[in-house]
N, C-alpha and C positions, 0 to 999 in steps of 0.2 A: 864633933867630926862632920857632922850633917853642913851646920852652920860653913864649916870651911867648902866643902865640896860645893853647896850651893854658892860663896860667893867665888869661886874657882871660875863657877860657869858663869856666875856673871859678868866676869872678868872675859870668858872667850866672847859672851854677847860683846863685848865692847870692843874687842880685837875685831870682829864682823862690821860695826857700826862706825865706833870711836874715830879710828885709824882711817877708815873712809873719810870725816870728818876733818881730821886734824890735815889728809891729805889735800883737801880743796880751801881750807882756811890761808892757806900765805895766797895771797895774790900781787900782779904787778899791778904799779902805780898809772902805768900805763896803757893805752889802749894799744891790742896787735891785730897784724892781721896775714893774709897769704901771700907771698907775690910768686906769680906762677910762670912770669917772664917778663921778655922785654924789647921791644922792636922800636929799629928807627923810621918807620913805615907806619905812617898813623891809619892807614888804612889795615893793615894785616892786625895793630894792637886792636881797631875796633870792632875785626872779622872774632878775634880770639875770646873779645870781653862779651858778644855777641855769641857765641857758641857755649860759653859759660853760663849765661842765662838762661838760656834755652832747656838748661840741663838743671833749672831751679836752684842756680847756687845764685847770691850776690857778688856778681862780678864788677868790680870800674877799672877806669884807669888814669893816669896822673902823668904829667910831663917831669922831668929832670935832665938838668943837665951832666954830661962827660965829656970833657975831654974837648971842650968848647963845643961838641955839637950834642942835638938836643934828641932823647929819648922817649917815649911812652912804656911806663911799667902796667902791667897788668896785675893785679890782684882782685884776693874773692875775701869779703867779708870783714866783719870787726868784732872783735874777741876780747873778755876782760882780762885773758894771761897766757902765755906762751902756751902752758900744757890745754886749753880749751882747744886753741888755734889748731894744736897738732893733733888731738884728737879726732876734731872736724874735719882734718886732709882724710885724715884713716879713715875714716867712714864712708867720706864722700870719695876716696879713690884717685885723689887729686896727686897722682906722681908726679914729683920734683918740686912741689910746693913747699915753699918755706916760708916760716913766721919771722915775721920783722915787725918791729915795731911800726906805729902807724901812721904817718904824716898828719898833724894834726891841720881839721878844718878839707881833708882831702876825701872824705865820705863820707853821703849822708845815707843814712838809713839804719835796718837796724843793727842793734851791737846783742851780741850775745855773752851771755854769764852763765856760767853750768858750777855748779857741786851736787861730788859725790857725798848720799847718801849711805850708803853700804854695798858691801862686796857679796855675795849673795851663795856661798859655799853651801847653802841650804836645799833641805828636800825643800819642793814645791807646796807639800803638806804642811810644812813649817815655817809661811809667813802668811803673809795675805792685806790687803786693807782691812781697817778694825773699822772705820768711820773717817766722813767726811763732808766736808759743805763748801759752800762758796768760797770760804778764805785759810783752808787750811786741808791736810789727808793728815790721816794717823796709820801705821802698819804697825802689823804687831809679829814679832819674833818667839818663836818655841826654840830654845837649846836646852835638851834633856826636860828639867821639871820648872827651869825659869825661865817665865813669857818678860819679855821687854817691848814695848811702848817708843818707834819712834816716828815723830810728826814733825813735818814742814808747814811752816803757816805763809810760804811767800817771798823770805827774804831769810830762811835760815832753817837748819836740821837740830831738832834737840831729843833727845835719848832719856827714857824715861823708863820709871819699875813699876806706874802705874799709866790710865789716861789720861791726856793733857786735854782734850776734847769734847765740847760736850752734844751727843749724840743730833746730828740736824739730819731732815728728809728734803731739805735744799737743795733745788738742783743748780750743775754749774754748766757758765758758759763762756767760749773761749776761742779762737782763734785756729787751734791747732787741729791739725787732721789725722788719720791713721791710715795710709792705702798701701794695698799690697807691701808692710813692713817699712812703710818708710812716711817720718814723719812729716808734716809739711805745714806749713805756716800761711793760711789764708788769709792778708791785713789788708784795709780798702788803702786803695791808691797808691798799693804796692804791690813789686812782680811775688808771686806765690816763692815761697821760700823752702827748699827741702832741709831741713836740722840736723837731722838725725835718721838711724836706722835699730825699730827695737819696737817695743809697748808700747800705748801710749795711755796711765793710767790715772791719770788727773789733769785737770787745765783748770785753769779761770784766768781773764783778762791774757795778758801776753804769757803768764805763766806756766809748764806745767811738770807735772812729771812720770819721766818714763825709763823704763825697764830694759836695758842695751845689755842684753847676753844676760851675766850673771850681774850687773851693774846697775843700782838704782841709781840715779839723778835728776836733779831738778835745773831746769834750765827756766831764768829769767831773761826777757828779752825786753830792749831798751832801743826808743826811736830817737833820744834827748841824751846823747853822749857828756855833753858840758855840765 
């Protein structure tokens, strides 16, 4: 009986963890992104792309035609999947922003990728970082009397009954910032980039991961979309 209850609850770890996982695994083929409007007034679309900056998001904008006369859309950002994109408006408060797929060759900069890690229905006593170094974090999970082991090394979440990691005093270093709750992206030769709004409890190189409400995730950020 023992044997069942324990893997009972290994089974809820997994409903915590798994299902987070299995959630950010389909992604689109495509790169997306926000378009937040659209003026035939090339001056007002590069007051709007310019106020959007200003506000640390990645804003450009793009010419198209309607109707035989000629447009500037406004849009913020590049996103590996619809649900990334829409997340990014909610955080960043971007109302009437909508995800469209993304004119390719029409922005450069960087593109962002997030998966979730886990949904986080836990006391605060019941998880924590177990260890970590330059190219990897491991957390470790208490549900009742079975701890679970799950670690990101960079490019993916794996879910463990023991640790995958082996203990380093490594320190890391990274790009990303934590100010007043809101996370920011300092890269040379680029406008400072606000991400996200939460923790911010690992980085290295463009990577890191942080803690949004009850929501782990890991966001990898890319300057080389092709």
């Amino acid at each position: 009986m023992r044997e069942i209850s324990c893997f009972k609850t290994w089974l809820k770890v997994g409903l915590y963890l798994c299902l987070a996982l299995s959630y950010a695994s389909v992604r689109a083929q495509t790169f997306w992104t926000l378009q937040t409007g659209a003026f035939q007034d090339y001056r007002e679309a590069t007051q709007a792309v310019y106020k959007l900056q200003i506000s640390g998001l990645d804003s450009y904008s793009e010419f198209y035609m309607q109707e035989d006369k000629q447009w500037v859309r406004v849009r913020v950002g590049c996103f590996d999947s619809k649900p990334t994109a829409e997340q990014f408006a909610q955080i960043s408060q971007l109302s009437g922003a909508n995800p469209v797929p993304m004119t390719a060759g029409s922005h450069q900069g960087i593109c962002i990728a997030r998966q979730v890690g886990a949904m986080l229905p836990l006391d605060p006593a019941n998880w924590g970082i177990y260890q970590q170094d330059q190219t990897a974090v491991e957390f470790w999970f208490q549900v009742q009397s079975v701890r679970a082991y799950l670690a990101y090394s960079g490019s993916s979440w794996n879910l463990n009954e023991t640790p995958l990691l082996s203990s380093s005093t490594a320190s890391v270093t990274s790009y990303f910032r934590e100010t007043n709750g809101q996370i920011q992206l300092y890269y040379p030769n680029e406008p400072v980039l606000t991400l996200t709004s939460g923790k911010l409890l690992w980085q290295h190189d463009l990577t890191a991961v942080i803690l949004e409400n009850n929501i782990l995730a890991a966001y990898q950020l890319s300057l080389d979309r092709d």
